[in-house]
N, C-alpha and C positions, 0 to 999 in steps of 0.2 A: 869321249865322243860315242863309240860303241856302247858305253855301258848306258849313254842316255836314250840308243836309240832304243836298246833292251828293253828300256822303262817305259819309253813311248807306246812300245809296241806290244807290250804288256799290259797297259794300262787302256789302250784301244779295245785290245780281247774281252778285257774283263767288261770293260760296257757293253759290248756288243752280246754275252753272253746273259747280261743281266738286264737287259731291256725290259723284256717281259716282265720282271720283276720289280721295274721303277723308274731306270737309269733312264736319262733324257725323256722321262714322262712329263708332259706340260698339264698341269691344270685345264680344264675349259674354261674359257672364260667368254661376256657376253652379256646383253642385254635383253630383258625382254618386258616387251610392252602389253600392256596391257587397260582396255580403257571399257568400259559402260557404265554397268549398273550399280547404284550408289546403296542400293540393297545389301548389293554381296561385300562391300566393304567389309565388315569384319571377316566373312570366310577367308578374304583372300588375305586379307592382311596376314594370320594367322596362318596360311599356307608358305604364305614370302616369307613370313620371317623364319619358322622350318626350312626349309627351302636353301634359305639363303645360308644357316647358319653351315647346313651340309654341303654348299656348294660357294665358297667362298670366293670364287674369280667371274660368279654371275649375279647380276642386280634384278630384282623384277622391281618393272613399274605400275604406280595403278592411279588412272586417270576418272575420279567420278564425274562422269558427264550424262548418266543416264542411258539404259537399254536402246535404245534407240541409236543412243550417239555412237554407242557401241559398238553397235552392229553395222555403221554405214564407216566407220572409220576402217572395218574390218576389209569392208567393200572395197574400200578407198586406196588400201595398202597401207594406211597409218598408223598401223599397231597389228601386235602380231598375234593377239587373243580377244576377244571381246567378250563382255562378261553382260547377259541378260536375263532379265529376270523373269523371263516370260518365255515360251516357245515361238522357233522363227515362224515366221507366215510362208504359204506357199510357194510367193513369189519372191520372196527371200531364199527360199530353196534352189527357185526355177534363176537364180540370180547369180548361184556358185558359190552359198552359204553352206556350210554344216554344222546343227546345232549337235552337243552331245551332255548328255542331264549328268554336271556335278554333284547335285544333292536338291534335295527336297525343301522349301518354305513353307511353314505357316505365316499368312497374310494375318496381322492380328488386328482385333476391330479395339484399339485404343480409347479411353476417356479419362478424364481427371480422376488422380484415386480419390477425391468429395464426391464425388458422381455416385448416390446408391445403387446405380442399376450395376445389375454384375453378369447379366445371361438376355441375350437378342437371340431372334430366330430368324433365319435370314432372312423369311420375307420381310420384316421389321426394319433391317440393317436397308435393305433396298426401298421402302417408304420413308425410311428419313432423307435416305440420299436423294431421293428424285422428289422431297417435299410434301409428300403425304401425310408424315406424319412432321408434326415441327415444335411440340415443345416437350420434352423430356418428362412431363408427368401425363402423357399418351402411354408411358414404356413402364411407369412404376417409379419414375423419377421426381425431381425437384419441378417448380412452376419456373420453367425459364426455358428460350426460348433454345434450340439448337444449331449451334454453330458448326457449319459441313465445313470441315478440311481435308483437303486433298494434294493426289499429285500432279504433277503438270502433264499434258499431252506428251505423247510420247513416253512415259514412266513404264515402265515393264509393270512396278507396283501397281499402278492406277489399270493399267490395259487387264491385270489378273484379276483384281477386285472388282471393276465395273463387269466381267467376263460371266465372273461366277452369280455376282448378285442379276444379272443381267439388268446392267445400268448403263453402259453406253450410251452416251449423249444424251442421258437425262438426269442427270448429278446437278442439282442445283448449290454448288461450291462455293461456298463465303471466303476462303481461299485456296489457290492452288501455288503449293510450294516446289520447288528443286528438288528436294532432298529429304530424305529419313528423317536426318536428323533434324530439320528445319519442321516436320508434322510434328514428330514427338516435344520439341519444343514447345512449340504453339498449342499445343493440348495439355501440356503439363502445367502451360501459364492462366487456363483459362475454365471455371469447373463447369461452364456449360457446353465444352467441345466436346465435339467426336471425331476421327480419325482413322487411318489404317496405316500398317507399316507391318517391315519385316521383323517374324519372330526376333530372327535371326541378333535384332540390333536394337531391341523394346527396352527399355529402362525400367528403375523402380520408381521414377520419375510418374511414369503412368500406371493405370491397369490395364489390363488386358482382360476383355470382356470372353465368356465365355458362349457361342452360336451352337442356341439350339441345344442344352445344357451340356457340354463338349467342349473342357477347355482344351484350346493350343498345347501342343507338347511332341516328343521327339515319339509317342505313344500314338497318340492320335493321329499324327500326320502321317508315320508309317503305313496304321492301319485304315487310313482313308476317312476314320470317323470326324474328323474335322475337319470341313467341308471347304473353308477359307485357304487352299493353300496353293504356289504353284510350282515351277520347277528352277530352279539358277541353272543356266544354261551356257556353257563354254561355248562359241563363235570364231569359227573358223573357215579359210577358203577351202574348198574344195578339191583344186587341182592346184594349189599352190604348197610345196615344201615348207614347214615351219623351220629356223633356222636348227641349228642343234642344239641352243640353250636354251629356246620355247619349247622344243621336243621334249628336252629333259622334265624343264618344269612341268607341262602337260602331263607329259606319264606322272609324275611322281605324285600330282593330285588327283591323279582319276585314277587312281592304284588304291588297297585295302590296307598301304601302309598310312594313306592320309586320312582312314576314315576318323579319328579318335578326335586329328585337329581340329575337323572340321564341325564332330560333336561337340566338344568345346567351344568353338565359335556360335553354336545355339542352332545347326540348320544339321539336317537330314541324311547321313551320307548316302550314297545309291548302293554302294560295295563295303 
């Protein structure tokens, strides 16, 4: 009986002494949400699955519903990151928003690789979009008529595209899709469309045009020469605490340990 209570009590010391070192250390474990833009899809994809592999008792989730939806679910309390592809507006600010720049985009002006045309100058990209110009042999191209695809209202994409070309509410759009993938699609099916979407997520499905003889690249977007581009933007409240598994994940993508992933995923890192 004595000799057991020796070993009990032995055995208490030794943990007690070896804390610091491991003993009774609990994994974190935890969830965390994450919902907007259907742009940043591969960055984040590509950051969770890093992420997750180094932090095995936390999940991230990522909900593509578009910049917008993003940033009002963030409002909302329904997720604890929001991912947009655009910068917040004022009154998103004045609202208890804080945006903070992930990494940099090229918007790329897409068209079917049959398409000769290979180089737009923006005033050009902004005449076809608003109907000025409307059949591809105006540009150097084929006798056919030009099919405008775009994003839906609300798109971080669309709001940075229309922003730069200064096209707001005058895109005369033969479609407006949900999603990235849904333009590059519909452009890859069709050789008289045109399009725009994130470098970040372009396929060899399409080309990517070059604006103002400046192609898209991690080159030109740095250096500002490629005109077409805007910011992925992390979404968060302001005076509200993220929990400690969004803390984690937050630091560890906005840190110069995640810049390579994020190279790899085709988008700009800021650090």
């Amino acid at each position: 009986m004595k000799a057991r209570k020796i070993v009990a009590l032995a055995l208490a010391a030794l943990c007690a002494v070896s804390m610091f070192a491991g003993c009774g250390k609990q994994e974190m474990t935890g969830t965390v949400t994450t919902d907007g833009s259907t742009s940043m899809e591969k960055v984040i994809g590509a950051l969770k699955e890093t992420f997750e592999a180094d932090n095995e008792g936390i999940t991230v989730t990522y909900n593509p519903t578009g910049s917008g939806s993003g940033i009002t679910a963030v409002a909302e309390g329904r997720c604890d990151i929001g991912l947009s592809s655009r910068d917040l507006k004022d009154e998103e600010i004045a609202a208890g928003l804080t945006g903070t720049v992930l990494a940099y985009d090229g918007i790329a002006i897409i068209v079917n690789p049959e398409n000769p045309v290979s180089d737009l100058t923006l005033k050009d990209i902004a005449k076809i979009y608003t109907g000025e110009i409307k059949n591809w042999n105006e540009v150097g191209g084929n006798d056919a008529e030009i099919v405008l695809i775009g994003r839906e209202a609300g798109s971080g994409t669309r709001d940075g595209f229309e922003s730069i070309t200064k096209t707001a509410e005058k895109c005369k759009y033969r479609q407006e899709l949900t999603s990235t993938g849904d333009v590059i699609t519909t452009v890859a099916g069709n050789p008289a469309a045109i399009g725009y979407a994130s470098l970040a997520s372009v396929k060899d499905s399409v080309k990517a045009l070059k604006v103002g003889g400046i192609a898209p690249s991690e080159t030109t977007i740095k250096d500002g020469s490629y005109l077409v581009q805007r910011n992925f933007v992390l979404v968060t409240k302001t005076d509200s605490k993220l929990s400690d598994a969004a803390q984690k994940f937050f630091d560890y993508i906005t840190s110069a340990d995640a810049s390579e992933v994020i190279k790899t995923a085709g988008a700009v890192p800021v650090k």
